[in-house]
C-alpha positions as CSV (number, residue, x, y, z in Angstrom):
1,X,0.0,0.0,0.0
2,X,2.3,2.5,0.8
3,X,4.6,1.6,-2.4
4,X,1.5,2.4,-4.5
5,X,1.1,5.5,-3.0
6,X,4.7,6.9,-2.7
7,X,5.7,8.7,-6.0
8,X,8.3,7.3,-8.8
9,X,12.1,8.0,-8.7
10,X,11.9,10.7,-11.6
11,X,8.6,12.4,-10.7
12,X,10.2,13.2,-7.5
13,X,13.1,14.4,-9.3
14,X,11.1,16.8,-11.0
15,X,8.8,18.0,-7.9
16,X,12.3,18.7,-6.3
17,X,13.8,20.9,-9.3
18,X,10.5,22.4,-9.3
19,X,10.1,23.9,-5.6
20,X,13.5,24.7,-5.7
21,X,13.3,26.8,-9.1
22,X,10.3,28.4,-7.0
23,X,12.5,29.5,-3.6
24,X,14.3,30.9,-6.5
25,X,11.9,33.3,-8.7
26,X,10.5,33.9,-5.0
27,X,14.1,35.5,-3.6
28,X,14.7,37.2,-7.0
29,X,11.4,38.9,-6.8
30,X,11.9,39.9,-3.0
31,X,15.5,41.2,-3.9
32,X,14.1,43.2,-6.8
33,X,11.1,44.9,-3.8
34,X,13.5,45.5,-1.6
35,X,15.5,47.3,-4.4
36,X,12.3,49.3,-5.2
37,X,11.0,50.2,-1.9
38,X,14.8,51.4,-1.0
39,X,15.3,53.6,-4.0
40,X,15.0,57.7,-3.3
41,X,14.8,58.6,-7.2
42,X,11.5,57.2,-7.6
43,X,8.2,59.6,-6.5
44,X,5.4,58.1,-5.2
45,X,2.9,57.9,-8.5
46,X,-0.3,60.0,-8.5
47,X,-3.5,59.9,-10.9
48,X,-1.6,62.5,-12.9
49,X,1.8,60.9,-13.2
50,X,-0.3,57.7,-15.7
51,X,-0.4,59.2,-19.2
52,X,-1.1,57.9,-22.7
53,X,1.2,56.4,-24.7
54,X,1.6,57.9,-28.2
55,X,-1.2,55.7,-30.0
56,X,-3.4,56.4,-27.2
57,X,-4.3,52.9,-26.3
58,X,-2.3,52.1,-23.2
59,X,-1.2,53.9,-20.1
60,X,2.7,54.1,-18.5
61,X,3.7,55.7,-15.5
62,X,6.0,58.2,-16.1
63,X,8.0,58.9,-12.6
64,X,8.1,62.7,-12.6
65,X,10.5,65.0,-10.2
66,X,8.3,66.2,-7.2
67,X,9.8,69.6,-6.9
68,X,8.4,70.7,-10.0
69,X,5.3,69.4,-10.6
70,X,2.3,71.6,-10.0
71,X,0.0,71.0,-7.5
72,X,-3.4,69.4,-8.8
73,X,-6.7,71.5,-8.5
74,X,-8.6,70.5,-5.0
75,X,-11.3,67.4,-6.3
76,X,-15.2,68.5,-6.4
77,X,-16.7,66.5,-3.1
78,X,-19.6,64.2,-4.4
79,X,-22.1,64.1,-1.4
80,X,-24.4,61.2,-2.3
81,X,-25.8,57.7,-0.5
82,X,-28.2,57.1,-3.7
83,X,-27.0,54.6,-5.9
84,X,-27.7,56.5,-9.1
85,X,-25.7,59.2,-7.7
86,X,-22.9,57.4,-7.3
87,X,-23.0,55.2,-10.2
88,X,-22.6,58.7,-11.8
89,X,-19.2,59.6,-9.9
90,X,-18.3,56.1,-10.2
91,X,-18.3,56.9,-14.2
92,X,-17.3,60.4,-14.1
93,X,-14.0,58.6,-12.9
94,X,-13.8,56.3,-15.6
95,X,-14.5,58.9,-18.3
96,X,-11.9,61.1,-17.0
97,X,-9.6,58.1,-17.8
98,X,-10.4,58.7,-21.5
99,X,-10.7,61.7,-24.1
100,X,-13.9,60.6,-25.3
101,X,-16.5,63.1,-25.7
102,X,-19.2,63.0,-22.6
103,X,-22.5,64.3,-22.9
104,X,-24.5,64.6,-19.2
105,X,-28.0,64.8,-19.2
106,X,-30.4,66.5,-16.6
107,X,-33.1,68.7,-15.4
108,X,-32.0,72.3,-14.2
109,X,-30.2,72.3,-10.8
110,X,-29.3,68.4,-11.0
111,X,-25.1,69.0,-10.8
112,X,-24.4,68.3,-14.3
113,X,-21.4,71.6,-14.3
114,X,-20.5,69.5,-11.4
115,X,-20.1,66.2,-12.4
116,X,-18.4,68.2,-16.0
117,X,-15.9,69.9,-13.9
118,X,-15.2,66.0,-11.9
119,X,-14.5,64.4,-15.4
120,X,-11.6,67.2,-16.2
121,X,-10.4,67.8,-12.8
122,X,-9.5,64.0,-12.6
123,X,-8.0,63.9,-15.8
124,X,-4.5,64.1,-17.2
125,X,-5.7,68.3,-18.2
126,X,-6.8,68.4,-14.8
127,X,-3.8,71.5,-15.2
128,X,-5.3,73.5,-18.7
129,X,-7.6,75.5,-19.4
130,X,-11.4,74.7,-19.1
131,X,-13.8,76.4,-20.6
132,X,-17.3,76.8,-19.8
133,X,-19.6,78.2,-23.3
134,X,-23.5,78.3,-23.2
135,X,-24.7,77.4,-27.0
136,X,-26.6,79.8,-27.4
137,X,-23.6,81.8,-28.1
138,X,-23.4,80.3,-31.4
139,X,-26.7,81.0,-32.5
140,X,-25.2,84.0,-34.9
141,X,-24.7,84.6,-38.4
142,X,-20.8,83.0,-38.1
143,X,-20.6,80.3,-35.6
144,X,-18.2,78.3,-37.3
145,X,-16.0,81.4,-36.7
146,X,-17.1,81.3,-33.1
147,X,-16.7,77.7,-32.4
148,X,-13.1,77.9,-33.9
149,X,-11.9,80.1,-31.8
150,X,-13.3,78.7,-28.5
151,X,-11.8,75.6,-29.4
152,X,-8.5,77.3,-29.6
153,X,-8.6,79.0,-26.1
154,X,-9.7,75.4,-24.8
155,X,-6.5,74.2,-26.1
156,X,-5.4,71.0,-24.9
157,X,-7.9,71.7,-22.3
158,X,-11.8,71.0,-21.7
159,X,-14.5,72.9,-23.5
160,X,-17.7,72.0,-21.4
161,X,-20.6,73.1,-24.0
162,X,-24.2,74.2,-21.8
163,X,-27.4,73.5,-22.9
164,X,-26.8,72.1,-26.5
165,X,-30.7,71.8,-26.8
166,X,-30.3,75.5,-27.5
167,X,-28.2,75.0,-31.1
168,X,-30.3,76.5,-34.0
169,X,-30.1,74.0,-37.1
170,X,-27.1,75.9,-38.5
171,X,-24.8,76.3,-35.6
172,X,-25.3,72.4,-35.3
173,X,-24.7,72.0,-38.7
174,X,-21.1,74.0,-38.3
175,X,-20.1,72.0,-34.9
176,X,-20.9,68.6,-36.4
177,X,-18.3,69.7,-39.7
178,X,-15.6,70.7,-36.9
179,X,-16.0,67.6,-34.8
180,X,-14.9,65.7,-37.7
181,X,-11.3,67.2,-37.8
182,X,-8.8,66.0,-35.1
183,X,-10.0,68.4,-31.7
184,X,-7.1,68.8,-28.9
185,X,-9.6,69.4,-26.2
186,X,-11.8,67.2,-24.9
187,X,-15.3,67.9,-25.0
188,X,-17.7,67.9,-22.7
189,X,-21.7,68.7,-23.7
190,X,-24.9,69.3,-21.3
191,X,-28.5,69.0,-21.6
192,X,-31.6,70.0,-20.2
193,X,-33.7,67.6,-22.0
194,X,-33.2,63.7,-23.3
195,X,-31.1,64.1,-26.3
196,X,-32.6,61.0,-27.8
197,X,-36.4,63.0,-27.1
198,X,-35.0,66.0,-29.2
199,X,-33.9,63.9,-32.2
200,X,-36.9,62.2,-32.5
201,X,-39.2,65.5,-32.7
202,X,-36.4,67.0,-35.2
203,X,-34.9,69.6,-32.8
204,X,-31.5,67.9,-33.1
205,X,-28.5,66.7,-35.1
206,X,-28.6,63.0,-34.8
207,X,-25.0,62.5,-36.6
208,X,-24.0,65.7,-34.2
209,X,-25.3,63.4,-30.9
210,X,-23.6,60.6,-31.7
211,X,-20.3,62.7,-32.1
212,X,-21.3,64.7,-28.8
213,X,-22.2,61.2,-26.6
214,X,-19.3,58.9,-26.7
215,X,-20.0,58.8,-23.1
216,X,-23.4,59.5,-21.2
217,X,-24.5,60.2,-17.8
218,X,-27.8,60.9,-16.6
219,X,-29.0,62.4,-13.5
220,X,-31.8,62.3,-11.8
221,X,-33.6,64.8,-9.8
222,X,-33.2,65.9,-6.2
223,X,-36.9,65.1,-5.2
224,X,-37.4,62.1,-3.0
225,X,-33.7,61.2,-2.3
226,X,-34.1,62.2,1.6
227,X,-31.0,60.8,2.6
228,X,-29.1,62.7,0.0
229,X,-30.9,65.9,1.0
230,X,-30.3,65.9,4.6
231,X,-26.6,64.9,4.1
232,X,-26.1,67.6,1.2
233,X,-27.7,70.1,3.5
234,X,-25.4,69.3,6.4
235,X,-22.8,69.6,4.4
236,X,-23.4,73.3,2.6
237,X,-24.4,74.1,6.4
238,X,-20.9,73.1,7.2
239,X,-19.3,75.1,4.4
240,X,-21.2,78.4,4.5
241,X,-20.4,78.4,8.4
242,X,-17.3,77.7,7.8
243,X,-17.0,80.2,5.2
244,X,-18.2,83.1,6.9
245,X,-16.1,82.0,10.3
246,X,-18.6,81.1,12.3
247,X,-20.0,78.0,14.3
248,X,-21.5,75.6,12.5
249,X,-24.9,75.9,13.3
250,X,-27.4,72.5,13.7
251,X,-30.4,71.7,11.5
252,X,-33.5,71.4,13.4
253,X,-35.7,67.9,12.9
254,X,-38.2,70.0,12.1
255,X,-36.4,71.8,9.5
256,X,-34.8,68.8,8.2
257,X,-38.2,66.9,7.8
258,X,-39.6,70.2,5.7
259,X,-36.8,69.7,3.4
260,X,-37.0,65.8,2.8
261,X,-40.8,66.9,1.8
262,X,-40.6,69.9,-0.5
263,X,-40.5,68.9,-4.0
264,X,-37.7,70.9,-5.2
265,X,-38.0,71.5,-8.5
266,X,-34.9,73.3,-9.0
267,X,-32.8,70.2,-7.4
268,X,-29.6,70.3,-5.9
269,X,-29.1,74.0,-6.8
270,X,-32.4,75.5,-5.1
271,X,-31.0,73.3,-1.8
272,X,-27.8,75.1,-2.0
273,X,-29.6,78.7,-2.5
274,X,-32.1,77.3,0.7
275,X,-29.7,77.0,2.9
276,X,-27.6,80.0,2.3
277,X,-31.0,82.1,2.6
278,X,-32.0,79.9,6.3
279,X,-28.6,81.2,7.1
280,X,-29.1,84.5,6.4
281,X,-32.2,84.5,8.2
282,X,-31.6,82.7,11.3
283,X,-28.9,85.8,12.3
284,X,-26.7,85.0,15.8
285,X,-29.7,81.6,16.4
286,X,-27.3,78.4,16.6
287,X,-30.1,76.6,14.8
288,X,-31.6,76.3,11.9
289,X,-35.7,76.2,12.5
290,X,-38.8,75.5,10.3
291,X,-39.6,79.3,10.3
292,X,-35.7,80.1,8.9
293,X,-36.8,78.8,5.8
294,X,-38.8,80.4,2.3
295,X,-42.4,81.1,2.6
296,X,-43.0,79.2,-0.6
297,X,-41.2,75.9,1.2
298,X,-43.3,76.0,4.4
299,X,-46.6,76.6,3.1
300,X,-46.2,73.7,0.4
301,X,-44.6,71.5,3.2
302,X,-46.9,72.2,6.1
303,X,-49.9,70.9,3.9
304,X,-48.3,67.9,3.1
305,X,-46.7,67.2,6.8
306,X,-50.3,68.3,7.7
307,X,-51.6,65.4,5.3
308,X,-49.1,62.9,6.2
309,X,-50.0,63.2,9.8
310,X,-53.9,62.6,9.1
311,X,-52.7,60.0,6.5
312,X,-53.8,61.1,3.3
């Protein structure tokens, strides 16, 4: 039994060369970390040191002397618990890994300069220009002249185009000709309205969208995310105190409940305007009550908290 079970002359042979060919490629790898981890002309890599390699499909870290490289722009904060929210950062991310153009798509308010200005601060231009243009700009007798040169001031920069709902036939005409040359910047477009809704009823390029959306994110409106509104109104409570050098002042149950019930139509932007205003209002009061807030937000809150309570 045990003859049957104990392994022949060679195959032991070879198990032996084997583990010690192992011990081997296993110091050689340990000598070549200790190497690394001991050297003082490497700098630790950051987000901006990976760059593209000249046919644009790969990435190589390029070890760059700490001393003179410029300090990257501070990061937009992305308050969110919803999971559409941050499936939206989550890609932001991953789009800034690439030049392909992004299109983000929502309602007024919603964060979509926001979520433009996370794309290019994450890039490799976190450090050149970008430029902000609303479209309605090229609504003249030239805008290929227009274009052109905003283009050029973008440089090897981000353009972020607002509201390209707004582009009259022509100037869409004249931005879908450029887009087919070579662009150094990378573009970034924003809409009010579904892009897909607007080429269906005529109002838009359908060859210009799929040039313009490479890359999509949508967002969805402030209303009815209660976590993310209480957390986002903590937070701007934090900064404006902060700001004007002063305590942080607390948000009231009462005053966070009204907020988690108004429907804000004007999204994460009216919230931000909100608070500011409560804290205006509220004066030398370390807390932020119902009655700090907009007459328009009580009286449609107090009927529904009034409702709620007699559940309607």
């Amino acid at each position: 039994m045990t003859q049957q079970c104990a392994p022949k002359i060679p195959e032991l042979k070879v198990l032996i060369e084997q583990l010690c060919l192992s011990r081997t490629c296993l110091e050689q790898l340990l000598e070549q970390l200790h190497d690394l981890t001991t050297r003082t002309d490497l700098a630790e890599p950051s987000p901006a040191q990976w760059e593209r390699d000249p046919a644009g499909q790969e990435k190589t870290l390029r070890p760059r002397n700490r001393g003179t490289e410029t300090p990257r722009p501070p990061q937009p904060t992305v308050i969110a618990a919803d999971a559409r929210i941050q499936i939206a950062a989550g890609l932001a991310c991953a789009m800034a890994e690439t030049d392909a153009a992004a299109l983000i798509q929502g309602a007024t308010g919603t964060g979509k300069n926001f979520f433009a200005q996370l794309i290019h601060r994450q890039s490799r231009r976190a450090q050149r220009p970008l430029i902000t243009i609303p479209c309605r700009q090229f609504n003249h007798p030239d805008p290929l002249a227009r274009i052109g040169t905003l283009f050029d001031e973008a440089g090897n920069g981000s353009l972020i185009l607002e509201d390209i709902d707004e582009l009259q036939p022509a100037a869409q005409e004249h931005l879908a000709t450029l887009l087919k040359q070579p662009l150094a910047c990378r573009l970034i477009s924003l809409s009010c309205n579904d892009p897909d809704d607007l080429v269906r009823h005529g109002n838009f390029s359908a060859p210009l969208l799929e040039q313009l959306r490479e890359c999509h994110i949508a967002l969805p409106l402030l209303a009815g995310r209660s976590t993310d509104i209480e957390q986002l109104a903590r937070y701007y409570c934090q900064q404006f105190c902060a700001g004007a050098g002063v305590v942080e002042k607390q948000l009231s149950p009462e005053y966070l409940n009204l907020l988690t019930l108004y429907s804000w139509p004007g999204n994460v932007r009216e919230l931000i305007n909100t608070l500011e205003q409560s804290l205006l209002c509220a004066g030398e009061q370390k807390t932020l009550y119902a009655k700090d807030l907009p007459a328009h937000i009580r009286i449609q809150t107090l009927h529904l908290s009034s409702a709620r309570k007699k559940g309607l």
